[in-house]
N, C-alpha and C positions, 0 to 999 in steps of 0.2 A: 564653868570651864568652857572656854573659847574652842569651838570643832573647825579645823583645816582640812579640807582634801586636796590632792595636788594630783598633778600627771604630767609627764612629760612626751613628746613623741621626738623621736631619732630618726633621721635616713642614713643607713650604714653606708651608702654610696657617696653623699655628697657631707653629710657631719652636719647637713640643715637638722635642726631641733625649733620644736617650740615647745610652749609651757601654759598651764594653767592653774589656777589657784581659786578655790570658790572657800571663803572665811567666813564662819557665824560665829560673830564677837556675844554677844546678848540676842536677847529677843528683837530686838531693834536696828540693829547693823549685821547690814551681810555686804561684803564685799568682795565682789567677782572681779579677778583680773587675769589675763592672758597677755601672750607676746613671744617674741623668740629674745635669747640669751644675746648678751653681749658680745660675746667671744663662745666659741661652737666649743663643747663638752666634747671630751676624749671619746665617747661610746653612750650607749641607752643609760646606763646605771649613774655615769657620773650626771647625766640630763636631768634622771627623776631623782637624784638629791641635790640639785641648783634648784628646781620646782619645788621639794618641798623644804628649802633653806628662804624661798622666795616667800612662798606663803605662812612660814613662821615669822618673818618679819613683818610682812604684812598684820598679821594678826598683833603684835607685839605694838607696832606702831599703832593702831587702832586700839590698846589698851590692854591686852588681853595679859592677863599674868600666868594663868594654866592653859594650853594648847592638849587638844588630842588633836594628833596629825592621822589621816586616816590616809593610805596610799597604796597601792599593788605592788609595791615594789621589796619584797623581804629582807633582801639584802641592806636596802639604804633603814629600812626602822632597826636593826642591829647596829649599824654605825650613827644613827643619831641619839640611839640609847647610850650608846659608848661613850658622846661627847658630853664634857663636863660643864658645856655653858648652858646645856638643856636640865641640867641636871637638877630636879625637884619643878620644874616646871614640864617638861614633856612628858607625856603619852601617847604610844603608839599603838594603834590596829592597821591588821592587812584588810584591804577592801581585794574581793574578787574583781579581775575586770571581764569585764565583756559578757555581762550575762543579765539575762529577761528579768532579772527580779526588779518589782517596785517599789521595795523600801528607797523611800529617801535617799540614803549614802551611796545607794545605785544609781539614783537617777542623778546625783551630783556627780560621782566618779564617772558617767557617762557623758557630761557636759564641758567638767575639764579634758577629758579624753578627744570630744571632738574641739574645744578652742584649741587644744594643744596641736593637733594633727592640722587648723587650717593654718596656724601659724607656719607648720612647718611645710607646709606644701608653700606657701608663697616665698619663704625663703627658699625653698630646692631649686625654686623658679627662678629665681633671681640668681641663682648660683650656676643656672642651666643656660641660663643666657634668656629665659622666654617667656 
């Protein structure tokens, strides 16, 4: 089974977001990718499921046929359990965010958390004029 974590970050004042995605296909492949969205998400919620829609594909294109997606977002693993193209391929867990622990899936949910947040700060900037 192929492990995804995702995160997004949101500015509520300017709809700058960015995203990140850290994918362990096998023992062998891991691929990390970050960025900001195409087109700016309605709010935080619709942000961290473009993130973890982004890093499911990611993983899918690199092979994977079972994903656990692991993310802090409650709300979005409800709605990706609900959709039926996930359906017999996805698994979901909530990752705490923002806390000291050194397991592994910490220290990854910590690394999309900060790609996510520098993406969105250079979008905010460019949206702020500076």
């Amino acid at each position: 089974m192929s492990t995804v974590l995702t995160d997004a970050s949101f500015c509520h004042d300017t709809g700058a977001s960015g995203w990140a995605a850290w994918v362990r296909i096998d023992e062998k492949t891991l691929v990390k990718k970050s960025g900001i969205f195409k087109e700016s998400p309605s709010n935080c919620i619709e942000a961290e499921l473009w993130a973890a829609y982004n890093g499911i594909h990611i993983a899918q294109q690199n092979g994977a046929k079972k994903i656990l997606l692991q993310t802090d977002c409650k709300t979005n693993i409800k709605k990706l359990l609900r959709d039926k193209k996930f359906k017999g391929i996805l698994t979901c867990r909530h990752i705490k965010a923002h806390t000291n622990r050194k397991e592994a899936r910490f220290y990854c949910n910590d690394w999309c958390d900060r790609q996510a947040k520098q993406h969105m700060r250079k979008q905010r900037k460019l949206f702020n004029g500076t």
